[in-house]
N, CA, C and O atoms as a GROMACS GRO file, in nm:
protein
  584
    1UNK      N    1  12.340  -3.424   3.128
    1UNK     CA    2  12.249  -3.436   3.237
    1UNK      C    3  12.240  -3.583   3.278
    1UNK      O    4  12.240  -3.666   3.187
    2UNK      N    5  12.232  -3.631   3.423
    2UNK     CA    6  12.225  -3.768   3.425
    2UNK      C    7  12.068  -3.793   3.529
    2UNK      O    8  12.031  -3.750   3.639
    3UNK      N    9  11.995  -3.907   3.398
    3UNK     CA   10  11.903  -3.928   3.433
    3UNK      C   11  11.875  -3.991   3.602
    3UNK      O   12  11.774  -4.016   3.667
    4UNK      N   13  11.990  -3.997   3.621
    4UNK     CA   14  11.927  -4.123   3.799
    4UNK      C   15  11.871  -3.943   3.866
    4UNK      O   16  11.768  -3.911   3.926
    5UNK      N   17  11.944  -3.891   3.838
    5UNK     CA   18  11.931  -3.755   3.893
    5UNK      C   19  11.812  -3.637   3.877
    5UNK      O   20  11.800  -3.547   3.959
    6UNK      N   21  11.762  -3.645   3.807
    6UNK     CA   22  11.642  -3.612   3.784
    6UNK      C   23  11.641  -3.491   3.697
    6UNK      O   24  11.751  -3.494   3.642
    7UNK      N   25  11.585  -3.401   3.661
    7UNK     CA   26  11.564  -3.271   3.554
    7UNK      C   27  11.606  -3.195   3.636
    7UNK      O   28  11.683  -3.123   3.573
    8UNK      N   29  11.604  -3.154   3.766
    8UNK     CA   30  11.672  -3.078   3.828
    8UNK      C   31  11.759  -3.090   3.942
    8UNK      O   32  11.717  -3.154   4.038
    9UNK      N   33  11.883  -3.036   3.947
    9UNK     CA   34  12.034  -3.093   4.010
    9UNK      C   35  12.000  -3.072   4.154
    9UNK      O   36  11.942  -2.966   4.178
   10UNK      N   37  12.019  -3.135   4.234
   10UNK     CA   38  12.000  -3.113   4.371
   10UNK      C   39  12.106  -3.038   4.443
   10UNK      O   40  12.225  -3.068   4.453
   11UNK      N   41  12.034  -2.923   4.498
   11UNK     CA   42  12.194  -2.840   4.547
   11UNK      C   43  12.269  -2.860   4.680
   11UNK      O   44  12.202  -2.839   4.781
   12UNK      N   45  12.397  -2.898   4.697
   12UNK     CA   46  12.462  -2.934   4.806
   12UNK      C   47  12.438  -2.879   4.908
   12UNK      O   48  12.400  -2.767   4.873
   13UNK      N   49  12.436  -2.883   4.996
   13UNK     CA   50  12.387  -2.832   5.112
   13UNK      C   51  12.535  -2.786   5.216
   13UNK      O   52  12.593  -2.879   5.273
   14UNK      N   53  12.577  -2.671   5.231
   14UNK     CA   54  12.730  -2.633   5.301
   14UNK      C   55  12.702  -2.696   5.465
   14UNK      O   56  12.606  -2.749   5.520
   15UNK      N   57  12.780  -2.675   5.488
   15UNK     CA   58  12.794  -2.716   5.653
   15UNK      C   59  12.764  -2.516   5.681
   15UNK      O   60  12.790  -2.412   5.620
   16UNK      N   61  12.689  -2.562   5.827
   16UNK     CA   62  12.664  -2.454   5.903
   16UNK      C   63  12.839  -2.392   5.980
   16UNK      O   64  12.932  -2.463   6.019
   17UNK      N   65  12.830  -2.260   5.978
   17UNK     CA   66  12.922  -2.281   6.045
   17UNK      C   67  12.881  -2.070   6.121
   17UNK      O   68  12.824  -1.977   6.065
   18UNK      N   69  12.943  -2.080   6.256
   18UNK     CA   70  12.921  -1.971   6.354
   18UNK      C   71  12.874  -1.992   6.475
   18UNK      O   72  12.838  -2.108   6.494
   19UNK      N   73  12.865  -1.945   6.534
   19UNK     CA   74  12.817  -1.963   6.727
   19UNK      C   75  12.702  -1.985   6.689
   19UNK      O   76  12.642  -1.940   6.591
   20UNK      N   77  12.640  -2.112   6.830
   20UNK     CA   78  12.481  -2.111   6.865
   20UNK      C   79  12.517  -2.029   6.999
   20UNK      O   80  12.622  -1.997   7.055
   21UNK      N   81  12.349  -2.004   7.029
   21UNK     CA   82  12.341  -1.902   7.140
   21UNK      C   83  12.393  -1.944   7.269
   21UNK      O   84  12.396  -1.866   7.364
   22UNK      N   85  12.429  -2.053   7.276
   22UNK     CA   86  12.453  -2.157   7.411
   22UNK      C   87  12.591  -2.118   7.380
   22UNK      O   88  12.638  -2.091   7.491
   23UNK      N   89  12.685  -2.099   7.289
   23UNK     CA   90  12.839  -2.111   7.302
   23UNK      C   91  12.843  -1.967   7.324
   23UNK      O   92  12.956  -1.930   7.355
   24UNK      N   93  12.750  -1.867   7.317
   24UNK     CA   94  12.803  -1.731   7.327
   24UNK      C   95  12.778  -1.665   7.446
   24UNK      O   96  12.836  -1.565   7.488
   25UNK      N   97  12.677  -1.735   7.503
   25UNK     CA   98  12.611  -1.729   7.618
   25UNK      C   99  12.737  -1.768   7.731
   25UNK      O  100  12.747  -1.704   7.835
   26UNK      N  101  12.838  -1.888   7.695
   26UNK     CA  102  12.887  -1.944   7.788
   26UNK      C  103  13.019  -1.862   7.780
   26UNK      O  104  13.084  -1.850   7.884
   27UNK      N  105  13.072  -1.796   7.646
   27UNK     CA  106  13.168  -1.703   7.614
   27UNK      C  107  13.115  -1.588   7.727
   27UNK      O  108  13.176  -1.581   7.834
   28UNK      N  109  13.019  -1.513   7.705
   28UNK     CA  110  12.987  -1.385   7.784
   28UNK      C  111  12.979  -1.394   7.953
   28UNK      O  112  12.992  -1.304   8.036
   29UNK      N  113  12.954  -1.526   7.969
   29UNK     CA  114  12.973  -1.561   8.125
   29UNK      C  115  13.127  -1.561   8.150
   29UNK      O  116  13.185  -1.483   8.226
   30UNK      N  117  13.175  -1.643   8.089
   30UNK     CA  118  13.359  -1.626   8.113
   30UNK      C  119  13.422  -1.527   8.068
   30UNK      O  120  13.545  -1.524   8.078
   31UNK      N  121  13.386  -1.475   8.038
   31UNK     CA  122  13.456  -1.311   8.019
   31UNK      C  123  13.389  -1.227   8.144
   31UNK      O  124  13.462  -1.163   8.220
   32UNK      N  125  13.241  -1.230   8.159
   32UNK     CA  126  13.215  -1.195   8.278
   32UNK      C  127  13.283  -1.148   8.420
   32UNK      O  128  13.312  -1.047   8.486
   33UNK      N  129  13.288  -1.305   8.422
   33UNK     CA  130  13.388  -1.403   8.579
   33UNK      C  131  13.511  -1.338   8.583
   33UNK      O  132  13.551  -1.294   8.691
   34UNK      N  133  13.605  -1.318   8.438
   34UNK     CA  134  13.775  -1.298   8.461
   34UNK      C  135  13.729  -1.109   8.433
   34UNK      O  136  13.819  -1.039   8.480
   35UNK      N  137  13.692  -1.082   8.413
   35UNK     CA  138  13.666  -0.934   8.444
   35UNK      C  139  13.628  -0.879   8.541
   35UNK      O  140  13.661  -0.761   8.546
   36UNK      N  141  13.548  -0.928   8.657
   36UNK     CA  142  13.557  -0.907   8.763
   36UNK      C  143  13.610  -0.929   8.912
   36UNK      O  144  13.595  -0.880   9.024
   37UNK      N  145  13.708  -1.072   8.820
   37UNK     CA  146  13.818  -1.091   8.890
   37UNK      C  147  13.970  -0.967   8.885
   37UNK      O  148  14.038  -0.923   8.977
   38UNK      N  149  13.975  -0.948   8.758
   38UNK     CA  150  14.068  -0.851   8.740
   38UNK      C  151  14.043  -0.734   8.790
   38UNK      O  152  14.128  -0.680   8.861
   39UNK      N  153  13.874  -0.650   8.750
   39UNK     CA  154  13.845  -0.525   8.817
   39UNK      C  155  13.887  -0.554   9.012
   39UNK      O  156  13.924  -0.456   9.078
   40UNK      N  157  13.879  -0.646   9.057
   40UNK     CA  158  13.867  -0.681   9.156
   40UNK      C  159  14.006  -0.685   9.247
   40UNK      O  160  14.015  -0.657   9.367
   41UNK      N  161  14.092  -0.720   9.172
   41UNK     CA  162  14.239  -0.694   9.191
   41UNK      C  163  14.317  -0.580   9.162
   41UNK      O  164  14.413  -0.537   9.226
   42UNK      N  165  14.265  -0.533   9.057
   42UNK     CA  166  14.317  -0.389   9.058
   42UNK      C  167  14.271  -0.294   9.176
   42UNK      O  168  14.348  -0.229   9.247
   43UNK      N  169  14.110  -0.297   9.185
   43UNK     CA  170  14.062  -0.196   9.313
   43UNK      C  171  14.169  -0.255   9.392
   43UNK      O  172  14.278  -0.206   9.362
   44UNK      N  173  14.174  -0.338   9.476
   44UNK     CA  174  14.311  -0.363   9.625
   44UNK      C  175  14.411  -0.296   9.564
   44UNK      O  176  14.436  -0.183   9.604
   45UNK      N  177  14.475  -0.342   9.474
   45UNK     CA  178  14.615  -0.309   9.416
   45UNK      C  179  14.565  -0.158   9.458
   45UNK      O  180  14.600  -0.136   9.574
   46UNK      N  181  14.495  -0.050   9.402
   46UNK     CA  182  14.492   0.077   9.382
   46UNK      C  183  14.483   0.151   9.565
   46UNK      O  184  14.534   0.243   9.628
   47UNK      N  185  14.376   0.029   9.590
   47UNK     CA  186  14.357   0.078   9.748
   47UNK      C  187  14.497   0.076   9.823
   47UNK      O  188  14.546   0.182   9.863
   48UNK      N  189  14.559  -0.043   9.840
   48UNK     CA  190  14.667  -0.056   9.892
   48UNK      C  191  14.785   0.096   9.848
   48UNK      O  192  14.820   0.189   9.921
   49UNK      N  193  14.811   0.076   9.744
   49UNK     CA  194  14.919   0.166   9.721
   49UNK      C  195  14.854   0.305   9.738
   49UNK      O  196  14.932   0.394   9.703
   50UNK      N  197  14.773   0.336   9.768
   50UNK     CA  198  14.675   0.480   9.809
   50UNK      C  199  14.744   0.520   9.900
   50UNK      O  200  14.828   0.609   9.906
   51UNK      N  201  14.688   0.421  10.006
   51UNK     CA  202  14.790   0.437  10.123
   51UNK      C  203  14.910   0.442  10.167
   51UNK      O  204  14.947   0.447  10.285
   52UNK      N  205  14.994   0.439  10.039
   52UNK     CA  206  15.157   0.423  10.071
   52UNK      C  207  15.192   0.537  10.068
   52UNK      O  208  15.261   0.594  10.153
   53UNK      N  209  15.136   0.594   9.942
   53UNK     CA  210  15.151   0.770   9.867
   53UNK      C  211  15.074   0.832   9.971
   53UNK      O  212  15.097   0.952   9.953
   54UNK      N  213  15.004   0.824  10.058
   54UNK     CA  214  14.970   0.939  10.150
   54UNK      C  215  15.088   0.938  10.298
   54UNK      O  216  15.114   1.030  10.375
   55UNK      N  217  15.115   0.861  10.297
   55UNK     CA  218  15.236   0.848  10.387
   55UNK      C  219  15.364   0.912  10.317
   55UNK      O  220  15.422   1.003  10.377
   56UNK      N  221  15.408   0.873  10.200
   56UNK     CA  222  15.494   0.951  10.162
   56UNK      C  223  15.479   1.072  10.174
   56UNK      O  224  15.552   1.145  10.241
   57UNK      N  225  15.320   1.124  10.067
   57UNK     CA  226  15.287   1.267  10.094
   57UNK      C  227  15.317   1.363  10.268
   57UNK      O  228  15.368   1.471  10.298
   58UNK      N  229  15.260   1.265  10.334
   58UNK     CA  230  15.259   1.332  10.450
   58UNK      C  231  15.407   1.370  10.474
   58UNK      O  232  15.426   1.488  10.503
   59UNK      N  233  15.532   1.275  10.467
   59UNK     CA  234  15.631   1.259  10.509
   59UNK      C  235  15.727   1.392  10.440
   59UNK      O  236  15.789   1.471  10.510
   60UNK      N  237  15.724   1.395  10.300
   60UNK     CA  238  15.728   1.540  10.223
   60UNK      C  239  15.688   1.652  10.239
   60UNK      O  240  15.752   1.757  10.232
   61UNK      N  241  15.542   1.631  10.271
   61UNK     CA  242  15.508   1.760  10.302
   61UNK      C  243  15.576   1.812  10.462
   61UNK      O  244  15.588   1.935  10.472
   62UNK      N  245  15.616   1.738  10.571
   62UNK     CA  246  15.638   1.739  10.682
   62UNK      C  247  15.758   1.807  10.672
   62UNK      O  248  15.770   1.913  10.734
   63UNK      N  249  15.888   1.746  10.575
   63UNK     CA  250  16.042   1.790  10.565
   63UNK      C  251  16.047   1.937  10.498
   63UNK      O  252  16.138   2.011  10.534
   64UNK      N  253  15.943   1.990  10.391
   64UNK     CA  254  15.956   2.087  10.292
   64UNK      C  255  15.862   2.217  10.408
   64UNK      O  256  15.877   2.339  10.415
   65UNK      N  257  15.795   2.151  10.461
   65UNK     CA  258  15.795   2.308  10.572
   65UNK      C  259  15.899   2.335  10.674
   65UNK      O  260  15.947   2.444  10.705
   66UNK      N  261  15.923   2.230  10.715
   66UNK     CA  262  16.047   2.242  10.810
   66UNK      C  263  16.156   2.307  10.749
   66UNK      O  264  16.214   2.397  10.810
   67UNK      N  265  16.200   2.263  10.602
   67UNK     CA  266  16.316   2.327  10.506
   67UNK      C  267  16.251   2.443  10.483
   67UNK      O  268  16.320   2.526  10.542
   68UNK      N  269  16.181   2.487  10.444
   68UNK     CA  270  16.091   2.649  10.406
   68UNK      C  271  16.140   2.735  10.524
   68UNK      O  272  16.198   2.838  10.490
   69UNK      N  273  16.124   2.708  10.685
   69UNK     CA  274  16.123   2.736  10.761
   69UNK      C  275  16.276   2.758  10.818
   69UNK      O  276  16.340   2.856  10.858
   70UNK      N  277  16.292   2.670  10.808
   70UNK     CA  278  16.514   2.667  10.800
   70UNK      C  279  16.544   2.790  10.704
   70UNK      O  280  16.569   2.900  10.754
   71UNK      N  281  16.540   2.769  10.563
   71UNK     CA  282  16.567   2.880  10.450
   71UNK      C  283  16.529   3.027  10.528
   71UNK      O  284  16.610   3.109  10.570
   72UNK      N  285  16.375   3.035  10.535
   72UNK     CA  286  16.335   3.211  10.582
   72UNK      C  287  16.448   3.245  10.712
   72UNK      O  288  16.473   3.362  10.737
   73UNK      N  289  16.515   3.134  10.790
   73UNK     CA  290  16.591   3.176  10.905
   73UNK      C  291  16.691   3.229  10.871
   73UNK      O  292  16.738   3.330  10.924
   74UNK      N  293  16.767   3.134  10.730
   74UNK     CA  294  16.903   3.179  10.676
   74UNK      C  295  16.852   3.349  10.617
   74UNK      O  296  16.938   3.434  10.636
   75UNK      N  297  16.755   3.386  10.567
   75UNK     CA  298  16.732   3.472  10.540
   75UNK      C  299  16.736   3.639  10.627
   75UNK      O  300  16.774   3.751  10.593
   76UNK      N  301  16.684   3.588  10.737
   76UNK     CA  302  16.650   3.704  10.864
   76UNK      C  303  16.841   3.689  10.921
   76UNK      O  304  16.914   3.787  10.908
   77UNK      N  305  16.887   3.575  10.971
   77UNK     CA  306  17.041   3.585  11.049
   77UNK      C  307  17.117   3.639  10.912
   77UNK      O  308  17.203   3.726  10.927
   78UNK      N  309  17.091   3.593  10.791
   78UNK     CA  310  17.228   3.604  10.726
   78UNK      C  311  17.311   3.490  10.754
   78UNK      O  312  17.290   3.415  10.849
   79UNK      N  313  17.449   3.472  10.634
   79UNK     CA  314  17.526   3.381  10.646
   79UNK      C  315  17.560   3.343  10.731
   79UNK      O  316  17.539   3.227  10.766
   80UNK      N  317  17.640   3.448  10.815
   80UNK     CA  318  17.753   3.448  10.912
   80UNK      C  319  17.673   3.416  11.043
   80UNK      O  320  17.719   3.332  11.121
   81UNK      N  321  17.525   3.496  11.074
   81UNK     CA  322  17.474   3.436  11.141
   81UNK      C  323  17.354   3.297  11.156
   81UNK      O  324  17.265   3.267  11.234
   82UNK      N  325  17.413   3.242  11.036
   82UNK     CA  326  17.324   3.083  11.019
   82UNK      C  327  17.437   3.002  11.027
   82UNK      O  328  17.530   2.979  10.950
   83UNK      N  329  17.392   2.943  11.195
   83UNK     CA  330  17.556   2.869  11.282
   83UNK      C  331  17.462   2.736  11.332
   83UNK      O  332  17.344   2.730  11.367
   84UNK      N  333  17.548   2.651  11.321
   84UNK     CA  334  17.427   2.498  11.419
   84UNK      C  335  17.335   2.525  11.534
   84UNK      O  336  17.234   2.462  11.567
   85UNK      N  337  17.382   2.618  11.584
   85UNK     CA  338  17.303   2.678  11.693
   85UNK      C  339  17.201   2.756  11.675
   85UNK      O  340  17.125   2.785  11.768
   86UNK      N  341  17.184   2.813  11.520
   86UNK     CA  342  17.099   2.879  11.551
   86UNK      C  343  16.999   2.889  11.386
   86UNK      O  344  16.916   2.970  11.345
   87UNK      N  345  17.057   2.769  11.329
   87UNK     CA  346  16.984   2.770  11.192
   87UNK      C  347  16.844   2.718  11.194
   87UNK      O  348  16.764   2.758  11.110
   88UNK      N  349  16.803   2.612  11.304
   88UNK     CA  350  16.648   2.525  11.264
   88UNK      C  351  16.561   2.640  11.399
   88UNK      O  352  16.602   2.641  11.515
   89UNK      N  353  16.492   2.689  11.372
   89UNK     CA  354  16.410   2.772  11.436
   89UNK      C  355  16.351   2.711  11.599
   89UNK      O  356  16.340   2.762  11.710
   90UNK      N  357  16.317   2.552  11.532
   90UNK     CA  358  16.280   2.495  11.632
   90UNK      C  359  16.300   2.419  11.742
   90UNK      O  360  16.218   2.376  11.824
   91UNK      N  361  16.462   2.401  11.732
   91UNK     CA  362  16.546   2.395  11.860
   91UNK      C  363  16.644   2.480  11.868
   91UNK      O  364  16.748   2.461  11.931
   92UNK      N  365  16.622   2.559  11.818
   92UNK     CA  366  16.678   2.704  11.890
   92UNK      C  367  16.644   2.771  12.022
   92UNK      O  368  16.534   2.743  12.070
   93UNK      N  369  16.710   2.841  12.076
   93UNK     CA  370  16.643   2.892  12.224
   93UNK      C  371  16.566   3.067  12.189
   93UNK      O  372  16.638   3.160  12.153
   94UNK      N  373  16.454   3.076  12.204
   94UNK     CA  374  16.402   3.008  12.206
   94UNK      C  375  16.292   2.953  12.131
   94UNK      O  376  16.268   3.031  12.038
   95UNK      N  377  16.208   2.845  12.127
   95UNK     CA  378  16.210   2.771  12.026
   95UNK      C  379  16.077   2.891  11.942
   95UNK      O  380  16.053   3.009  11.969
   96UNK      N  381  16.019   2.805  11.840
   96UNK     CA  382  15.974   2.913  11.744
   96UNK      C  383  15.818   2.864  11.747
   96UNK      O  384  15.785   2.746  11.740
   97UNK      N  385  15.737   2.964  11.757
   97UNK     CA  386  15.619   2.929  11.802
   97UNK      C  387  15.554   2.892  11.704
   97UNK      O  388  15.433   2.878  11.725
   98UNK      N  389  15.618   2.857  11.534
   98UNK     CA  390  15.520   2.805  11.418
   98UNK      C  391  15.485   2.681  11.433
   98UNK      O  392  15.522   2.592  11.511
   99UNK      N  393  15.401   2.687  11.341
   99UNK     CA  394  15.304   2.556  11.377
   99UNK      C  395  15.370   2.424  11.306
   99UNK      O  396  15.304   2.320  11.297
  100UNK      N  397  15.513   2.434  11.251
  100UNK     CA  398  15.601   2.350  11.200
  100UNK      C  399  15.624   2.280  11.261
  100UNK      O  400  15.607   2.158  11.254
  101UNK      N  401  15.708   2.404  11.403
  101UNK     CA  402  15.764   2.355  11.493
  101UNK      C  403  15.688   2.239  11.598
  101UNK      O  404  15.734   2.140  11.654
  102UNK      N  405  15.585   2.287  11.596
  102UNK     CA  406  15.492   2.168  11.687
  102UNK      C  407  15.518   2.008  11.694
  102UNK      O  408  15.609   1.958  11.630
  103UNK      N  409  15.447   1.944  11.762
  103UNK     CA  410  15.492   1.790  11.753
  103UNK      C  411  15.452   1.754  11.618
  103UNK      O  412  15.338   1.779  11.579
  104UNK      N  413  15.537   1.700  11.548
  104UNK     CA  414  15.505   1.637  11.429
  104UNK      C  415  15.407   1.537  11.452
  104UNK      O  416  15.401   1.489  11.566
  105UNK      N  417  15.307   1.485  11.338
  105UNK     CA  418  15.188   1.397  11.395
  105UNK      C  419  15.230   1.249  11.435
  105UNK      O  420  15.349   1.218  11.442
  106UNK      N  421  15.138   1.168  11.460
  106UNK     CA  422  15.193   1.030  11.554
  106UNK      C  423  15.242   0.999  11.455
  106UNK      O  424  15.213   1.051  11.348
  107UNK      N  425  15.341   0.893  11.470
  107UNK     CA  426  15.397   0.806  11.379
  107UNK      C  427  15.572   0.905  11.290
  107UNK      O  428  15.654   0.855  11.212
  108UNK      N  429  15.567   1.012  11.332
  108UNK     CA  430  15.643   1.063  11.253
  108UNK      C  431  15.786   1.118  11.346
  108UNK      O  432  15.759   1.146  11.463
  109UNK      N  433  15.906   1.133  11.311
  109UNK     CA  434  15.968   1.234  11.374
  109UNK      C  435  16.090   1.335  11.267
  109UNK      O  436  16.157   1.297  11.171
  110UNK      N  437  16.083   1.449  11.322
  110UNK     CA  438  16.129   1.544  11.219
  110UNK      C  439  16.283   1.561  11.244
  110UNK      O  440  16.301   1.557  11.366
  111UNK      N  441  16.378   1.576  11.189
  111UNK     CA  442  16.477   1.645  11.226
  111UNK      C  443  16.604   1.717  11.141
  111UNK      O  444  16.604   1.689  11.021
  112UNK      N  445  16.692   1.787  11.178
  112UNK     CA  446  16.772   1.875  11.070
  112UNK      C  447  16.909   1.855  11.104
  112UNK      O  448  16.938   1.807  11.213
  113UNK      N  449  16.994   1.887  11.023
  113UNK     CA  450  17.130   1.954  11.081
  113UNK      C  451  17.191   2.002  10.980
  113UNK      O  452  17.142   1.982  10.868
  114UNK      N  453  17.294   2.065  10.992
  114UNK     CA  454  17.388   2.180  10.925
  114UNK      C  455  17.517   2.125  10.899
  114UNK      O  456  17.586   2.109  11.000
  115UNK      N  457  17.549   2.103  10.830
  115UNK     CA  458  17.715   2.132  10.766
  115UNK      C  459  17.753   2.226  10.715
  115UNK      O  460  17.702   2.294  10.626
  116UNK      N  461  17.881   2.242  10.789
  116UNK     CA  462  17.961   2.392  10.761
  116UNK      C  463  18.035   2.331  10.630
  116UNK      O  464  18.017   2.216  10.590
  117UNK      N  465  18.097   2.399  10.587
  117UNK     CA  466  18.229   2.419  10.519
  117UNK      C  467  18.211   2.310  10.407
  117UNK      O  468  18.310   2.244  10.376
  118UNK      N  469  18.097   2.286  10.347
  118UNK     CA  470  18.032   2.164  10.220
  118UNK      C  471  18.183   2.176  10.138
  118UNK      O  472  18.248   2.271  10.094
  119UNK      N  473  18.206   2.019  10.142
  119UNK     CA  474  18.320   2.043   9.979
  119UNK      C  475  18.463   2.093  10.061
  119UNK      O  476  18.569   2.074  10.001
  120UNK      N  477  18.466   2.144  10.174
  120UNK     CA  478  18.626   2.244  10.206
  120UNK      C  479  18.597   2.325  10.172
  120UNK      O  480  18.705   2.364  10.128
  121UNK      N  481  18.471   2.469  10.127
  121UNK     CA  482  18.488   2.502  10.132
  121UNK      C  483  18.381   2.607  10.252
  121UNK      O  484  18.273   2.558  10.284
  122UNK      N  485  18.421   2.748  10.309
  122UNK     CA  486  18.361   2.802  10.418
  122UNK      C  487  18.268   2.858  10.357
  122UNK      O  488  18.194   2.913  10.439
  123UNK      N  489  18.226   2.874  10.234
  123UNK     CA  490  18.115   2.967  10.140
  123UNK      C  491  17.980   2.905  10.098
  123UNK      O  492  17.877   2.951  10.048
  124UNK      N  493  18.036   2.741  10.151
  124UNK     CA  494  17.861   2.680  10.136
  124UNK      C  495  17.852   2.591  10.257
  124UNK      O  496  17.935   2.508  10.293
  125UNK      N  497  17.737   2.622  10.313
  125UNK     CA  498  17.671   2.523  10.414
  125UNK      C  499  17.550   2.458  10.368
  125UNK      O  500  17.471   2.517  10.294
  126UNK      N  501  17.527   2.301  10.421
  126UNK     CA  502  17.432   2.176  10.341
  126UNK      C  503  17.328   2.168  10.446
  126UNK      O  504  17.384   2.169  10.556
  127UNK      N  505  17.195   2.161  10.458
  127UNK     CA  506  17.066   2.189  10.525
  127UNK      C  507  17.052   1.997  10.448
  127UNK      O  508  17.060   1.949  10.335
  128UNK      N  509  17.026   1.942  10.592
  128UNK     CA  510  16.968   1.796  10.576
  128UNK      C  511  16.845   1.829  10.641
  128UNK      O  512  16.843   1.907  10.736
  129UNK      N  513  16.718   1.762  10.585
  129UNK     CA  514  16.574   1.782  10.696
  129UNK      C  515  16.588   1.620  10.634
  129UNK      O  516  16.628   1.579  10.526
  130UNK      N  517  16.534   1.548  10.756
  130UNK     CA  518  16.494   1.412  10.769
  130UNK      C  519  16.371   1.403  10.806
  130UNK      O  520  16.338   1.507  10.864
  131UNK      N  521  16.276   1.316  10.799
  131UNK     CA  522  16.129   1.278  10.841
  131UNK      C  523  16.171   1.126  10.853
  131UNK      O  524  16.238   1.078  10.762
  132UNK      N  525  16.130   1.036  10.975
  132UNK     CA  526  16.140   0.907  11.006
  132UNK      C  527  16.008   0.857  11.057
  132UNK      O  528  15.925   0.930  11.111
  133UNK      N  529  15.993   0.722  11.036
  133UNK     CA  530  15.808   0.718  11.081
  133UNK      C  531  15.768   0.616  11.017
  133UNK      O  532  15.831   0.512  10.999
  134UNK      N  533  15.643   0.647  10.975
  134UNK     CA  534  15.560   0.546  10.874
  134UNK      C  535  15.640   0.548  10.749
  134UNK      O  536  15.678   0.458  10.675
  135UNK      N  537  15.660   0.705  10.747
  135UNK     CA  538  15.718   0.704  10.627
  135UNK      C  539  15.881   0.766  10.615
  135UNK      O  540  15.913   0.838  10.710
  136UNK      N  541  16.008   0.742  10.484
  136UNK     CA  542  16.093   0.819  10.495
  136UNK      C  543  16.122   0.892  10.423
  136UNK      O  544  16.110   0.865  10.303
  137UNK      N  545  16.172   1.012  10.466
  137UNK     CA  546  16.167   1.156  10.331
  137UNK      C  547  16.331   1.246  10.410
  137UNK      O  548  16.364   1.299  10.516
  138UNK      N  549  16.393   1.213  10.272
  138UNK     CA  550  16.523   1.326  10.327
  138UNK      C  551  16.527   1.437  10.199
  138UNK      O  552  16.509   1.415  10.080
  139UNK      N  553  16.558   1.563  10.267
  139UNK     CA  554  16.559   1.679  10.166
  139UNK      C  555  16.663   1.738  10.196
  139UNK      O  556  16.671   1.758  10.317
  140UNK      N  557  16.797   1.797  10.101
  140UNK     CA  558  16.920   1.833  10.104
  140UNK      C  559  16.876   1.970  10.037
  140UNK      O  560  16.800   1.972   9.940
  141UNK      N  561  16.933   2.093  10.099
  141UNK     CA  562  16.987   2.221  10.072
  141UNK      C  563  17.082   2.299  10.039
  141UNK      O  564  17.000   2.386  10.010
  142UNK      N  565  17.170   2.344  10.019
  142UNK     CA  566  17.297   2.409   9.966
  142UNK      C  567  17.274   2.577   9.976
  142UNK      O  568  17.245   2.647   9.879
  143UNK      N  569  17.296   2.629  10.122
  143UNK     CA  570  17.312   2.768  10.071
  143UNK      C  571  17.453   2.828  10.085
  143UNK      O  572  17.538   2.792  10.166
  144UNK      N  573  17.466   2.931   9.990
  144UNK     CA  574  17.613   2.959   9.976
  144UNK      C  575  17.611   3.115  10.093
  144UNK      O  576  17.520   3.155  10.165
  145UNK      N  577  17.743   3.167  10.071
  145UNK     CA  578  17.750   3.334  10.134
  145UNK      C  579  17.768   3.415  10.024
  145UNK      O  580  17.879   3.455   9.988
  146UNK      N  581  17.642   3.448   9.957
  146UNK     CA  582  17.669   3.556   9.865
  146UNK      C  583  17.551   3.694   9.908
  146UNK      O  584  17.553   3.799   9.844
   0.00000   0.00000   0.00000
């Protein structure tokens, strides 16, 4: 035991150590700030591309009735009678009073055509539907003569 020290040892005292309320306070503000910078960029990001996919949508949905509408024709003529002249309902003579056929909406325009003889050979003809516009959408068909 050493006397300068007295009968009882004096106990060291550690260093403090952990956040005061001022450093956590200033943590929760800056996390704050960049979190509602980020929520903030994502909403546009999400808004923006919203609007791209409804243009596409529209543009798809526009070609796949028109093709629906082509197909039921090959169906009613038959092979032999599904000829360029007389495969898209809606410039056919005369034209077809579905509501396909109507003006496609602003911004858009619809259109089809036929290839005979796909490949060389006379047993398959190729159905193109195009949509041009805001948006672009092509849809390819293949019906054979069976």
């Amino acid at each position: 035991m050493n006397p300068a020290r007295g009968i009882f040892p004096v106990p060291r005292l550690k260093p403090e150590t952990g956040f005061s309320l001022i450093e956590l306070v200033v943590f929760i503000v800056v996390v704050g700030i960049l979190g509602a910078a980020l929520f903030a960029g994502f909403s546009t990001a999400l808004q923006q591309g919203a609007s791209g996919t409804d243009l596409s949508t529209n543009a798809t949905q526009l070609a796949q009735e028109r093709m629906e509408l082509i197909l039921a024709q090959k169906r009613v003529l038959g092979f032999a009678g599904f000829t360029a002249a007389t495969f898209d309902p809606c410039t056919s003579s005369p034209p077809s009073t579905q509501a396909v056929c109507a003006a496609p909406p602003a911004g858009y325009t619809v259109s089809a055509a036929l290839t005979d003889n796909w490949g060389g050979d006379t047993n398959y003809k190729m159905i193109n539907v195009s949509v041009t516009g805001k948006s672009q959408e092509s849809l390819i068909a293949l019906v054979a003569n069976y």
